[in-house]
C-alpha positions as CSV (number, residue, x, y, z in Angstrom):
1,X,-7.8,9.3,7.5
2,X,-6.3,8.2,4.4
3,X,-8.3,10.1,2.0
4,X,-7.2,13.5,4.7
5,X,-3.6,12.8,3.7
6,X,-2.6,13.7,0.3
7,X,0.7,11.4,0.4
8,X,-1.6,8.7,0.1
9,X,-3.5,7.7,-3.4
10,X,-6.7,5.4,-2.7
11,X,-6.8,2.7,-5.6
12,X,-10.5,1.8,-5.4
13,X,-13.2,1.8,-3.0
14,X,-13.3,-0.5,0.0
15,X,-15.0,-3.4,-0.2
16,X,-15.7,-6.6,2.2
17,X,-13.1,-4.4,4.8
18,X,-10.6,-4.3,2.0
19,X,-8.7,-1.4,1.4
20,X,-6.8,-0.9,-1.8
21,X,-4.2,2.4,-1.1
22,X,-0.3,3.3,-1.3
23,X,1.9,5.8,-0.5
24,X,2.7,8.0,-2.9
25,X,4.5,11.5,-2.0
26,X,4.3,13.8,-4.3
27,X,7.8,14.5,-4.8
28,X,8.7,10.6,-5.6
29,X,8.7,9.4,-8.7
30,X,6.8,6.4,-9.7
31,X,9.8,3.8,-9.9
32,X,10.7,5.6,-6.2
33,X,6.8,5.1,-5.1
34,X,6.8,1.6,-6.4
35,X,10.2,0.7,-4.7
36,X,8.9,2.4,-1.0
37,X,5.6,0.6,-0.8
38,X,7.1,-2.7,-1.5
39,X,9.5,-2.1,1.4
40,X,6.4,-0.7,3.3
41,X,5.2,-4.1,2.6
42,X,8.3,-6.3,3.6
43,X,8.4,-4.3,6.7
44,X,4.3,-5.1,8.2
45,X,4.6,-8.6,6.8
46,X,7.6,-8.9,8.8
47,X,6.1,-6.5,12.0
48,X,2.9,-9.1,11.8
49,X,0.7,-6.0,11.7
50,X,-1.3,-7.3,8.7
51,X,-1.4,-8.7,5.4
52,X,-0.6,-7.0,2.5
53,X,-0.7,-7.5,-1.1
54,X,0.7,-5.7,-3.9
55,X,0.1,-6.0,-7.4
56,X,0.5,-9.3,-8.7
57,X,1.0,-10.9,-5.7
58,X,-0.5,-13.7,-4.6
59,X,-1.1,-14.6,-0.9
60,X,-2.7,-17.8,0.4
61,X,-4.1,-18.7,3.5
């Protein structure tokens, strides 16, 4: 689905059921793209629809 949608930019390829992707419209900026998918983030932490990660994060379990 992802890979369908060209607002989306896959990082690498899955591995172990990980998927590394953001959101990235094409009329953003990368400062603007940056700034959305870390509230993107916020928001599912928040939501409790998954875990997320952004770069230099660190999460523990």
């Amino acid at each position: 689905m992802l890979r369908k949608n060209e607002n989306f930019e896959i990082a690498r390829r899955p591995d172990l059921n990980i998927l590394c992707f953001r959101y990235k419209p094409k009329e953003f900026e990368e400062e603007e793209v940056d700034f959305l998918n870390d509230r993107i983030q916020k928001e599912l932490m928040v939501s409790g629809m998954g875990i997320f990660q952004t770069p230099g994060e660190t999460i523990y379990s």
